[in-house]
N, C-alpha and C positions, 0 to 999 in steps of 0.2 A: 529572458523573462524569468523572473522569481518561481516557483511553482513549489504546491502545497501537496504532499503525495500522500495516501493510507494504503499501505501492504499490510496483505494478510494471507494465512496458508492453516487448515486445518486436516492435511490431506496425511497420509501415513510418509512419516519422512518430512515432515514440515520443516525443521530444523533445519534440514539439506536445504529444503526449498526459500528459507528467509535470508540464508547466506549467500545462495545465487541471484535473487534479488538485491539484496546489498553490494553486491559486484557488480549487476547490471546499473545500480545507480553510479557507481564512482565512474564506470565508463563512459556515463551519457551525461551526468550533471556534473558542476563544477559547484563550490562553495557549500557542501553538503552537512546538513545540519541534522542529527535523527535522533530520534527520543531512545532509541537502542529498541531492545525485543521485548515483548511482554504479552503477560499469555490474557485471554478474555472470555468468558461464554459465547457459543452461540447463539445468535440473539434468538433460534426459534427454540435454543434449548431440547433439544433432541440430536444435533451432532454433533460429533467433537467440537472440543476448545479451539480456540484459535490460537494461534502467534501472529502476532501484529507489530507493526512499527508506522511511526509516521515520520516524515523524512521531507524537508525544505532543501531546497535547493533549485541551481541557476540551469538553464536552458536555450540553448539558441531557435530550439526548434517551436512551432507554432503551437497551439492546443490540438486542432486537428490533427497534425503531423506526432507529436506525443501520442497522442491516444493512438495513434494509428500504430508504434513503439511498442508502449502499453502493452495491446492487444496477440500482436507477433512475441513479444518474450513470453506473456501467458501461455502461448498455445507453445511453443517453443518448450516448455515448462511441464508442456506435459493436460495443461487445461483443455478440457471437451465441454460442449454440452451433456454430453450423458455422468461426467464426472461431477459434474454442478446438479444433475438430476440426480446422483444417489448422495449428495452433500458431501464430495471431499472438493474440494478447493485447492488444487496446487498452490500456486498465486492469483491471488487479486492485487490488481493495482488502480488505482481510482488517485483519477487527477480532481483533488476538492477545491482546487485553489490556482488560479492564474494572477499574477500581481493580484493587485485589490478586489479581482471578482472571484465570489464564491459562484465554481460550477455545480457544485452537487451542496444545495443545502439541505437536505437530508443528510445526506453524511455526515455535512459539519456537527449535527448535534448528537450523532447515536452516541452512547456512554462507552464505546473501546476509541473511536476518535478522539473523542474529548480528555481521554484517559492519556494516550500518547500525546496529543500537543501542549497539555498540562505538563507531562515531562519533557517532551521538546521545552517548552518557555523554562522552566526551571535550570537548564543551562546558562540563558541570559541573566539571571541573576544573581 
């Protein structure tokens, strides 16, 4: 299955943290397609910036079984609850996209999504 991924890290060390994620994708996805790194607000504008990527690519595994992936490299990564409660963010990974269903339509429209899959498409042309 196709899958529509948004990686994000605003946590001290982010930089480290978007590289380990771009390695956790080559390992799990095949035909990887990523808009690269790029920095963004956050959105409640009181914590650090973000680095973000969004990143297309193939999957054998299910949406349940991904997210369940997902979830293990985050916390793998260093992600808590209490980390997410003083606003650093190791990794986020958010599956927006399965083939043709948007999972999180929220996501699809925040303006650092739309920012990356603007640069993801700009490759295809």
């Amino acid at each position: 299955m196709r899958y529509l991924l948004s990686i994000g890290s605003n946590a001290p060390g982010c930089r480290q943290f978007m590289q380990k994620a771009m390695q956790w994708l080559a390992e799990n996805f095949t035909d990887i397609e990523s808009s690269g790194i790029y920095s963004s607000p956050a959105l409640n504008g009181v914590t650090a910036d973000y680095l973000n990527l969004v990143a297309l690519g193939n999957s054998e595994l299910s949406p349940t079984d991904l997210t369940a992936a997902t979830k293990a490299f985050e916390r793998r990564l260093g992600r808590t609850p209490e980390s997410k409660m003083r606003g650093e963010i190791e990794i986020d990974i958010d599956i927006i996209a399965a083939g043709q269903t948007i999972l999180r339509p929220a996501e699809y429209t925040r303006s650092y999504f739309l920012r990356g899959l603007s640069l993801l498409s700009e490759l295809h042309k």
